[in-house]
C-alpha positions in Angstrom: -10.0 -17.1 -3.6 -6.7 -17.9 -2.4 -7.1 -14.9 0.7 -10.0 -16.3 2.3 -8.6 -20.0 2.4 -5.2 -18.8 3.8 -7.6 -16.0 6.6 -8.9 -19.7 7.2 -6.0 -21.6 7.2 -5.2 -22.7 11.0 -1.7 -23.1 9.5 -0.9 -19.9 8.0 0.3 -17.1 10.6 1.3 -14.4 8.3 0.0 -12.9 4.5 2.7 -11.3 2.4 1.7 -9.8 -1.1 4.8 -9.2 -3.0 5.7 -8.7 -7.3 6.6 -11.2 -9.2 9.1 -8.9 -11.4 11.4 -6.1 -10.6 10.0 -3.6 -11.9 6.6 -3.5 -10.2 4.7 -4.3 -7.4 1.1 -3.9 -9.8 0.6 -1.4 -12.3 -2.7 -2.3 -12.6 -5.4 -4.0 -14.5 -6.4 -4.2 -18.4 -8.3 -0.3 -18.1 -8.6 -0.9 -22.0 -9.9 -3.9 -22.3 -13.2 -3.0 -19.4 -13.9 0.0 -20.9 -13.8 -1.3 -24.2 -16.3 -4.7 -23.2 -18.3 -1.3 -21.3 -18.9 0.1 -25.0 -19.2 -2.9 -26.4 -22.0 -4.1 -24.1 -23.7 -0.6 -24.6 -24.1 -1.6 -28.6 -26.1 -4.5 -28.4 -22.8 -6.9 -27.1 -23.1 -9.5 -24.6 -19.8 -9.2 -23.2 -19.6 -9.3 -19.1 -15.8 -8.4 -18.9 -16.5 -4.9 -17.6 -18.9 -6.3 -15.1 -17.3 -9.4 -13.6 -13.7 -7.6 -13.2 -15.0 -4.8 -11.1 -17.2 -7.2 -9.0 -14.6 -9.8 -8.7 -12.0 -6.6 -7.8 -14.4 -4.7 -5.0 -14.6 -8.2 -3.3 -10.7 -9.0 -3.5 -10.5 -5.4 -1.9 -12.5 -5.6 0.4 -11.7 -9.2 1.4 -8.3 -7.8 1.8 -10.0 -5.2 4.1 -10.9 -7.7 6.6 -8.5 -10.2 6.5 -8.0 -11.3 10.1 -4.4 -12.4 9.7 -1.5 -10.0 9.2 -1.2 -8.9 5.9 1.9 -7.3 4.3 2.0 -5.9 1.1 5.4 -5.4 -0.4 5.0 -2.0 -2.9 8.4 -2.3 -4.4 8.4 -0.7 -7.4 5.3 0.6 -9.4 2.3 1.0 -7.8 -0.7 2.0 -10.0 -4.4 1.4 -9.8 -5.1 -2.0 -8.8 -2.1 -2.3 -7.2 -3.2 0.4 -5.1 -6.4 -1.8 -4.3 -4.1 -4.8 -3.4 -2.0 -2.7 -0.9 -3.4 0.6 0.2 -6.7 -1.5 1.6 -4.5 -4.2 3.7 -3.2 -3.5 7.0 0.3 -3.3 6.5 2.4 -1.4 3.6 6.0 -1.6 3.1 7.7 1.2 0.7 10.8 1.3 -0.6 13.2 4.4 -2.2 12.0 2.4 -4.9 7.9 2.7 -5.0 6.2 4.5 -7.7 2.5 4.9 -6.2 -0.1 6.7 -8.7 -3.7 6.3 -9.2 -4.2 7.6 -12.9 -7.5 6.3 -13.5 -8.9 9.7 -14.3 -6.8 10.7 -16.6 -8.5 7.5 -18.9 -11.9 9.0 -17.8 -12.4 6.7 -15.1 -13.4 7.2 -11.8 -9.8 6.5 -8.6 -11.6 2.7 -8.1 -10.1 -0.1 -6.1 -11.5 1.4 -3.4 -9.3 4.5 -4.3 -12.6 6.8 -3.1 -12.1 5.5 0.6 -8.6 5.5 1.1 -8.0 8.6 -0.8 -10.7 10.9 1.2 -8.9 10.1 4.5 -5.7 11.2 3.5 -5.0 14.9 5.2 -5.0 18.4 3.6 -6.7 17.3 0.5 -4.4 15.3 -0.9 -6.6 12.8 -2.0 -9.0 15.0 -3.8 -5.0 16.4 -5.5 -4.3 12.6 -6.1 -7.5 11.6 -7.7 -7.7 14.6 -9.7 -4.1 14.9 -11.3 -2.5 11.1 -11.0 0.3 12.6 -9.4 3.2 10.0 -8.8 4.5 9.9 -5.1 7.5 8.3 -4.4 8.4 5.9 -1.5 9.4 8.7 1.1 6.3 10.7 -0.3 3.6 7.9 0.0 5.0 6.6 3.5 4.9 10.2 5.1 1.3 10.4 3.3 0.3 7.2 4.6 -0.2 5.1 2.1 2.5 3.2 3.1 2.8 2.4 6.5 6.6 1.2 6.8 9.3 2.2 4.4 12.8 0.2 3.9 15.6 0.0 1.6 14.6 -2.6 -1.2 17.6 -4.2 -0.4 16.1 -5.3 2.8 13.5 -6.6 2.0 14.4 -10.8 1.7 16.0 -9.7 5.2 12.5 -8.1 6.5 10.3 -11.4 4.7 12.2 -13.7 7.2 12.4 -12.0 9.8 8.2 -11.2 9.3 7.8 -15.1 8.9 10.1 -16.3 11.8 8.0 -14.0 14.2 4.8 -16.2 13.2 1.9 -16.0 15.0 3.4 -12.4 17.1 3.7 -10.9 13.6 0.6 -8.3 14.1 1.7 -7.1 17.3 5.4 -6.5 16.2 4.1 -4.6 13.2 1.6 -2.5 15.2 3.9 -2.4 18.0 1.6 0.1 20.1 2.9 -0.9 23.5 6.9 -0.7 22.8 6.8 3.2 21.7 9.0 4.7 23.8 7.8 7.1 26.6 9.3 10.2 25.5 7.9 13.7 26.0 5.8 15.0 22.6 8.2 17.6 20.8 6.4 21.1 20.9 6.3 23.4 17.8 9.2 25.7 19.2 11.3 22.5 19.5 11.5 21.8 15.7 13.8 23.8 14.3 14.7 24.0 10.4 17.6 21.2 10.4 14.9 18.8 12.6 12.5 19.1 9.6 15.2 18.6 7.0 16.7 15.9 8.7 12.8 14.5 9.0 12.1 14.6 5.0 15.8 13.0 4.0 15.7 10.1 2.3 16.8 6.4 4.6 19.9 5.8 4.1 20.5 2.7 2.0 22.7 0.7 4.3 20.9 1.4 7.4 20.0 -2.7 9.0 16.1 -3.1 9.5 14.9 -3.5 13.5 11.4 -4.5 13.1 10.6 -4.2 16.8 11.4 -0.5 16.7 8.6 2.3 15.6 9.5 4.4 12.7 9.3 7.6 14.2 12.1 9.6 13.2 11.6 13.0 15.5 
């Protein structure tokens, strides 16, 4: 697998996961086609599909998990599934006003996989159990405020953000986390957030707005 030679790869500072289209990020596997070689193995078949794509999938996911290099997954666009397993388990998550993020698996009368029953029961205020249950579609703004993406850009910015990710090299991981340059400021108390603070908080990025990746994204 290509993730564990680059996690060894002395050479190789940085992991960024991006689509190869426009439209999506990952919609996905072939739900279809396993649950089809599932029935088909139940009759008598001899057919392993079902079994070697969720065995080879758990240990991408989890590989992804514990990757000891940065990892930066670009979820531009649709998001679905296995995408979800691709992204949502790596350490880093960059949305855009263009991410479409879904897990639909039970609407097929499967199970949220990918690793979808970890990430989704951490999420607060049930929204993983609302997630799992409907196949509700966030949006960029929606997922990043959720958590499921950890960063959110314009997707206009984002050949800007790639090189400015890869010319940081090695520092990359502690830019991204960026725990000790969070300004000191004093925590804003409940009677200090007024209506126009909270609809300022939920309003979409504005689309011309440059990209400083050394500052947090805290917005109150």
């Amino acid at each position: 697998i290509f993730f564990r030679k680059w996690n060894d790869d002395k050479n190789v500072d940085l992991i960024i996961l991006k689509g190869s289209g426009e439209k999506a990020f990952c919609a996905g596997g072939d739900v279809l086609a396993v649950i089809r070689s599932a029935k088909e193995a139940k009759e008598g078949s001899k057919t392993t599909i079902h079994m070697d794509f969720f065995k080879e999938e758990y240990y991408l996911n989890h590989l992804i998990g514990v990757l000891s290099k940065p990892f930066v997954a670009f979820i531009d666009g649709i998001v679905m599934g296995g995408g979800c397993g691709l992204s949502v388990n790596g350490k880093f998550r960059v949305g855009t006003e263009r991410t479409m993020l879904a897990m639909p698996e039970t609407a097929l009368g499967l199970f949220p996989d990918v690793g979808g029953s970890f990430f989704l029961s951490r999420l607060k205020n049930n929204l993983g159990n609302y997630l799992a249950l409907t196949g509700y579609r966030l949006q960029g703004a929606d997922a990043f405020h959720a958590g499921l993406a950890t960063h959110y850009v314009p997707s206009s910015k984002l050949g800007e953000l790639q090189e400015k990710l890869v010319s940081l090299g090695s520092v990359t991981d502690k830019i991204l986390i960026d725990k000790d340059r969070n300004p000191k400021w004093k925590p804003t108390t409940l009677e200090e957030v007024t209506d126009e603070k909270l609809a300022w908080y939920f309003s979409p990025l504005e689309q011309d707005r440059d990209i400083d990746v050394t500052r947090p994204l805290s917005r109150l």
